[in-house]
N, C-alpha and C positions, 0 to 999 in steps of 0.2 A: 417726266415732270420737270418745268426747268425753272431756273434758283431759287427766283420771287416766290412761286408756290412752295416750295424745300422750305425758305427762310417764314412763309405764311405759317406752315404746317408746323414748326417748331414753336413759333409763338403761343400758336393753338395749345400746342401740351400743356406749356407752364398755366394757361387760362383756366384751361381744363380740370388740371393737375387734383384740384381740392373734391370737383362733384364725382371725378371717375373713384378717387380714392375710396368716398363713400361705395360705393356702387362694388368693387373689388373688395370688401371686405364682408359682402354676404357671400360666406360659402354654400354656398346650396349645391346637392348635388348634379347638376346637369348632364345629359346623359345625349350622345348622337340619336337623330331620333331612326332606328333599323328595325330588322324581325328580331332582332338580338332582344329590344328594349319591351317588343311586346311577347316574345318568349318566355322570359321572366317575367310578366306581369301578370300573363297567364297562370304561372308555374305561381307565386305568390301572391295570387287574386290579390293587385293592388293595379288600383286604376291608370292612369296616363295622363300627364300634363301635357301639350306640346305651346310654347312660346315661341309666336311667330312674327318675328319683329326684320324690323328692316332698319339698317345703318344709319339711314338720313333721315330718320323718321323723331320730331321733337316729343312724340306723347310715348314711344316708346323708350324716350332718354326716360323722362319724367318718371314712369312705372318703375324702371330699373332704379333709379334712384330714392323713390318714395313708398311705390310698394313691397319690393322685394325684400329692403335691409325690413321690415316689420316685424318683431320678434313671434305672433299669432300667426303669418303669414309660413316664414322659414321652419317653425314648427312641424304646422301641416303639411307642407310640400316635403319636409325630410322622412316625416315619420308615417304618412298616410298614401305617399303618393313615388311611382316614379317621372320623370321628369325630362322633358327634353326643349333644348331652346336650338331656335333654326335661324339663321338669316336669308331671307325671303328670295334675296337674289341671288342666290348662289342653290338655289332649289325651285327652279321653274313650275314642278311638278303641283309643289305644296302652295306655292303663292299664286297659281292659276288655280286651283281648288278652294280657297281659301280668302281669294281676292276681294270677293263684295264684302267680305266682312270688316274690312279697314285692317290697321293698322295700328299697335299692334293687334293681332289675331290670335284670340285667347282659345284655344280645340282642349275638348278634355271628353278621353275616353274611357268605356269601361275596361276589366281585365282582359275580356274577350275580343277588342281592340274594333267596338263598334265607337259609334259616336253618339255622346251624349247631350251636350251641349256647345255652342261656340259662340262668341263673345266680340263683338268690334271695339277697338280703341281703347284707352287711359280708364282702370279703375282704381279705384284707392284702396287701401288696405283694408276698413273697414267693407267694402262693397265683395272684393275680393275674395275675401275670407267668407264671407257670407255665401259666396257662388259655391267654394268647393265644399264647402257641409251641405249645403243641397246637392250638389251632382253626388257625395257621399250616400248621402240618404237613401239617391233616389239614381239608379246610374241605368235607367231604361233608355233602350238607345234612341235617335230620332230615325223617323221615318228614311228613308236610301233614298236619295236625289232623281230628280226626272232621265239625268244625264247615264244613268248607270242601270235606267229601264227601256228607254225609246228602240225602235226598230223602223228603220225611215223607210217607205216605198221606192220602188226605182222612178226618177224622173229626168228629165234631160232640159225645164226649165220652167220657173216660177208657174204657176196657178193662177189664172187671172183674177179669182177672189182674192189669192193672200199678195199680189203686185197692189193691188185696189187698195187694201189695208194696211201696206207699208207703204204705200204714199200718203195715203189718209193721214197714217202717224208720224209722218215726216214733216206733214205740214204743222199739224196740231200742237207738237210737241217744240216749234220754235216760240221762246220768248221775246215777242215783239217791241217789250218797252230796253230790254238790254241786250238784247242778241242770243246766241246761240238756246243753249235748248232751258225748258223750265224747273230748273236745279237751283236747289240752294248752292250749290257749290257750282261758280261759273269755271270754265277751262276750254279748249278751242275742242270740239268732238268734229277729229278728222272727217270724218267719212259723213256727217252731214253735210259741213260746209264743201267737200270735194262735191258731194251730188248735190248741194245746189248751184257749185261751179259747173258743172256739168249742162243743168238743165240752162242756166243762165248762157253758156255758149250757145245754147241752141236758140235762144231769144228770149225766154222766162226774165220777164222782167221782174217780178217777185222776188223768184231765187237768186236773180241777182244786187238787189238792195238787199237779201236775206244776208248771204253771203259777203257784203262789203259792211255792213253792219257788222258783224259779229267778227268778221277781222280786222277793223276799226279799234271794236270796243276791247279785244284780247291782246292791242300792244298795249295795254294797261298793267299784262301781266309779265312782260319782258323786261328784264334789270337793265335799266338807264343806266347803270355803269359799268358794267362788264357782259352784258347781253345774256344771252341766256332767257328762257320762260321759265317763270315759278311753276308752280303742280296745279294749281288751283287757286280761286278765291272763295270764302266762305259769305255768307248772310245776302245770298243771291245776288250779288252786285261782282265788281272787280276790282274794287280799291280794300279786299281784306285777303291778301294774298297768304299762302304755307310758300314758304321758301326755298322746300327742298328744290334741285333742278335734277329732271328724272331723263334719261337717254329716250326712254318713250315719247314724253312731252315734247324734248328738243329736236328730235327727228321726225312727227307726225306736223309738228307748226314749222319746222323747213319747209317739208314737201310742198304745204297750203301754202306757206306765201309766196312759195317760188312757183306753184302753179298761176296763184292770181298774178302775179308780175309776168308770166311770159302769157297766160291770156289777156291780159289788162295793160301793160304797161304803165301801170299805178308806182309812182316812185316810193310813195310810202311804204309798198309794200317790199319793194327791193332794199330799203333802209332795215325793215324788219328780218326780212330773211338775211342778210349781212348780220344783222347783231345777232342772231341766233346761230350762225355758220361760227363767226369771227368766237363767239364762247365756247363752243367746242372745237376748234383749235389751237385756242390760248390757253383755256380750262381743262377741259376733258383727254385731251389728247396728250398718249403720252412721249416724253422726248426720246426715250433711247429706243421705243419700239413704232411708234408711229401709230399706234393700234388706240382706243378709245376707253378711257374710264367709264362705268355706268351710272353715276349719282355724285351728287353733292349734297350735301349736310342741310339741314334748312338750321340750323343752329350752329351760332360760334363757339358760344358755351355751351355744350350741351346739356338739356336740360332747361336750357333759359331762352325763352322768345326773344328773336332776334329784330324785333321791328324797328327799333331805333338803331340798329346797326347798319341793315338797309338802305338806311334814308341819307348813311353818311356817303361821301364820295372814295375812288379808290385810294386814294393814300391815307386815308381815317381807316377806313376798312381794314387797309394793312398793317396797321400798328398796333390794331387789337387783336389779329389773327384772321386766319381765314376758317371758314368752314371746310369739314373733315370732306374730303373726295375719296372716294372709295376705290385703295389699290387695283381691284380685282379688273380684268380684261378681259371679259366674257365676247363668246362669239355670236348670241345673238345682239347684244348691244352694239356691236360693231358693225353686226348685219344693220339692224337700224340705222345708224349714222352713213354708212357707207351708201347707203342708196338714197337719203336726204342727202348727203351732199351732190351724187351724179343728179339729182333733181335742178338743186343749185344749179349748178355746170350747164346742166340741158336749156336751164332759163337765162343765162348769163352768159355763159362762154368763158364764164373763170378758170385758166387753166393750172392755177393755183389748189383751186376747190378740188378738180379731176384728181391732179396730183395726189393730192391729200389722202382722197377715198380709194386710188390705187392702193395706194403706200398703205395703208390699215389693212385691207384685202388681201394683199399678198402675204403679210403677216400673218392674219388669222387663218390662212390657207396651209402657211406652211407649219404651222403651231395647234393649229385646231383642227384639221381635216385628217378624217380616218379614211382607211384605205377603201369601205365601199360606199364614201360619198356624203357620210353622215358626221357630223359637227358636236368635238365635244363643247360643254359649258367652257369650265374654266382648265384653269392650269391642272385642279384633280381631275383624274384619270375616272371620266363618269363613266364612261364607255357611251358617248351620245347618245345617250338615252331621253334626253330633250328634243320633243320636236321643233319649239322655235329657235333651236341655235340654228340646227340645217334650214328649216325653212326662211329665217331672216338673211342668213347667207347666200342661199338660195335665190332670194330676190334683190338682195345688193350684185351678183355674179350677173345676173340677166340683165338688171340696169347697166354693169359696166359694159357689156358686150352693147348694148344701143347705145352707148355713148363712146365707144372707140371702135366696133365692127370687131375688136379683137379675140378671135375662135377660143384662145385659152379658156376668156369666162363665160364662153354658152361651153362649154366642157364642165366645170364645177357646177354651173347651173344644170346640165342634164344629169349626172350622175348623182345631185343632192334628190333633184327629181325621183330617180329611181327609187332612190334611199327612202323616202317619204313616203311614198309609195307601199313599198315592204315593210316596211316597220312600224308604222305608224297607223294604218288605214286600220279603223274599227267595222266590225263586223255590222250592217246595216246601215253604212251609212256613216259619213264623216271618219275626222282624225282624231286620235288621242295627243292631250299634250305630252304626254312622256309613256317611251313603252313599259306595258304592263306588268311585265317580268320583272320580282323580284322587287315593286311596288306597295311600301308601306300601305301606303292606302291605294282605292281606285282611282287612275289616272282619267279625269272627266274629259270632254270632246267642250272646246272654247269656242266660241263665236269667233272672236277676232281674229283668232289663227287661222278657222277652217274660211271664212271669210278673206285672208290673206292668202292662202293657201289655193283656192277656188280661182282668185283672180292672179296667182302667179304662175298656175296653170294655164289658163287662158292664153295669157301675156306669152307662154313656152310654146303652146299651139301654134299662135301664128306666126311665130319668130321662125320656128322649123318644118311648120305645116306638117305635123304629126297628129294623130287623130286621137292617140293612145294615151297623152297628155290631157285633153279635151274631156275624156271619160274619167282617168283622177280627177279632174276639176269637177267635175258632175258627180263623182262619189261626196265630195265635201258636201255642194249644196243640196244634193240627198236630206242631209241633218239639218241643212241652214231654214229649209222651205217645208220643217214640221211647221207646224202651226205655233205650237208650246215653247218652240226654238226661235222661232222670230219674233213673240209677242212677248219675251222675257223681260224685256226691256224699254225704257221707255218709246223710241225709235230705233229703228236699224236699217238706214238706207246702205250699210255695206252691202248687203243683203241682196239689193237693187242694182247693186255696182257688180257684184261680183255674176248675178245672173244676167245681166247684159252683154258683159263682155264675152262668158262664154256665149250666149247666144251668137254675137258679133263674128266670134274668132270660128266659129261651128260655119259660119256662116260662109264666112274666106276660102273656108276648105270645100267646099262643093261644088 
């Protein structure tokens, strides 16, 4: 991290200094959340809290500061319950299970460590309290998720009724007066706007004002003064932004505007993918390892909305503090960045940018990579037991090899392969986010990953014309082309992307 952020981050304490104090004087007892936590809860039929909060996140400052210290709240949680608080990014497992429920993510289990209710976002003490004398009352579990019952047939590619109906809902599902899709909460959704770039190369004039609309209207969400994308806007428009800045967000809106600028040659959009490169290398990256931070703060004080801070320029900004960047140097956040940046690079020719994503790759390679090809998280010792640290890495290795021909990273790219492969593959189809062994709870099969996963096989097929590649990528969309797996959502033209490509790459080899 270098000075300016050291001398930001100092400031930030003393800002800070009065809301954390509060916050540090509930002792509640907080417990890792293990089998350990539900061995005992067993053994003392007492239920489960799990509090699933993430760093950067302002409505879980709020909670920690307004509902926790509540003398009704601390009561109950000491005397009724045991109790475990997670931060989200540093547990892939729980925050891909856990995901749609927002932020924080309130899970509360019975003794017998089923699930009873779960909860999205900011409650207050009064609401709070009220939630766990009902789940007390009444601790019947909820029904087991679709993801922990499906059994997918064998298929080698889309359906032409469910291709029908994820075009249907590709189309349906864009918002024509603001762009991208019909969400209260606007944000650029990768994998639309890539397959309307897609169809648009092909001539679709449609998808191509779809897609220049909606990355138009999403540099609304990019910080005019130190670059970077905010996470979202709320009240269906793009002028009511959260300000966290998520490594997801900033490497999914590289790839897209670095794609439209080498399809298009749209300067706009070269301006846009620069203010999002130039933030993660001044911001996110760090100085003594070269490797990538995953989050920024959406709050300076935490706790307190930052909207008038915002709106100041950099040297106002700096005098009041910066917002908290999260030490941690995880290997799939580095996976992301690293292949957004060879994106850059491929559109550009920055050889700055190349640089860059070497120098973090080689890092997380010699810091993060186990000996059979699998990626721990962080600095603890998981035993890579997450599948998107290998599979992110996995797909920054393959990009670095197309952007330098250099055999090293189709070597990490093939042996993460294998890894992914053996560890990971669920029985009937698709991947699990994390293996099962030794899994607090059931590790579910994600979209986005087996949809990541599916087309970085593809992408591995015809790099090496191997067939065996080809057929992993065909176990993933196994699960992507159930019916109940692609209609989850409002659209899912990954979906469309990933089963094309292998079509494509199946295609090369014959």
């Amino acid at each position: 991290m270098n000075k300016s952020l050291r001398g930001g981050l100092g400031a930030l304490l003393l800002l800070i200094a009065c809301p954390l104090a509060a916050a540090e004087r509930v002792q509640l007892p907080w417990r890792p959340f293990t089998p350990v936590l539900f061995a005992e809860a067993k053994a003392t039929n007492k239920p489960v809290f799990l509090y699933l909060e993430a760093v950067w996140c302002h409505w879980c400052h709020v909670m920690q500061a307004k509902t926790f210290p509540d003398a009704g709240v601390q009561q109950r949680l000491s005397e009724q319950w045991l109790i475990a608080s997670v931060d989200h990014d540093a547990d892939p497992l729980l925050a891909n299970r856990y995901r749609n429920y927002g932020w924080p993510a309130l899970i509360f289990f019975n003794a017998e460590g089923q699930e009873v209710a779960k909860r999205a976002g900011f409650l207050s003490a009064e609401d709070f309290t009220a939630l766990l004398d009902a789940v007390v009352a009444d601790p019947t579990p909820e029904q087991s998720a679709l993801d922990e019952q499906v059994n997918a047939p064998p298929i080698t590619t889309l359906p032409d009724d469910l291709r029908a109906t994820l075009e249907v809902a590709h189309r349906e599902a864009y918002d024509t007066q603001q762009g991208s899709l019909k969400l209260a909460q606007k944000y650029l959704d990768r994998d639309s706007v890539e397959y309307a770039l897609l169809r648009a190369a092909a001539g679709d004039k449609t998808e191509a004002r779809r897609a220049r609309q909606t990355l138009n209207a999403a540099r609304g969400l990019i910080d005019p003064v130190w670059g970077g994308m905010y996470q979202y806007s709320t009240h269906g428009d793009w002028v009511h932004p959260h300000f966290e800045k998520i490594m997801r967000t900033q490497a999914g809106a590289l790839r897209l505007y670095a794609a439209s600028y080498a399809q298009t040659r749209n300067v706009a959009d070269l301006k846009s993918a620069n203010a999002i490169r130039d933030y993660l290398l001044h911001f996110l990256r760090d100085a003594e390892t070269g490797a990538f931070h995953g989050t920024q703060d959406a709050d300076v004080v935490q706790g307190e909305k930052s909207h008038d801070y915002f709106k100041l320029g950099d040297k106002a900004r700096r005098k009041l503090g910066m917002p908290r960047i999260d030490p941690n140097l995880y290997a799939q956040e580095n996976g992301l960045a690293i292949e957004a940046l060879v994106a850059h690079y491929q559109a550009t020719r920055d050889a700055d940018t190349l640089c860059a994503a070497t120098v973090a790759a080689r890092w997380v390679v010699q810091h993060r990579a186990l000996a059979d090809g699998r990626f721990r998280h962080g600095a603890d010792d998981d035993g890579g037991r997450f599948l998107g640290d290998t599979l992110h890495m996995a797909r920054a290795a393959l990009a670095l090899h197309g952007a330098t021909r250099d055999a090293e990273w189709l070597t990490v790219a093939q042996s993460a392969a294998a890894a992914l492969s053996k560890h990971f593959a669920a029985e009937g189809g698709g991947y699990l986010t994390a293996m099962a062994d030794g899994a607090v709870v059931p590790p579910p099969r994600v979209t986005e990953e087996n949809i990541a996963l599916a087309r970085f096989y593809a992408a591995l097929g015809r790099t090496t014309g191997k067939a065996e590649y080809l057929a992993d990528g065909r176990h993933a969309l196994r699960w992507l082309a159930l019916p109940e797996v692609a209609g989850e959502t409002l659209t899912e033209p990954g979906i469309l992307l990933a089963a094309d490509e292998l079509a494509a790459a199946e295609q090369g080899l014959r």
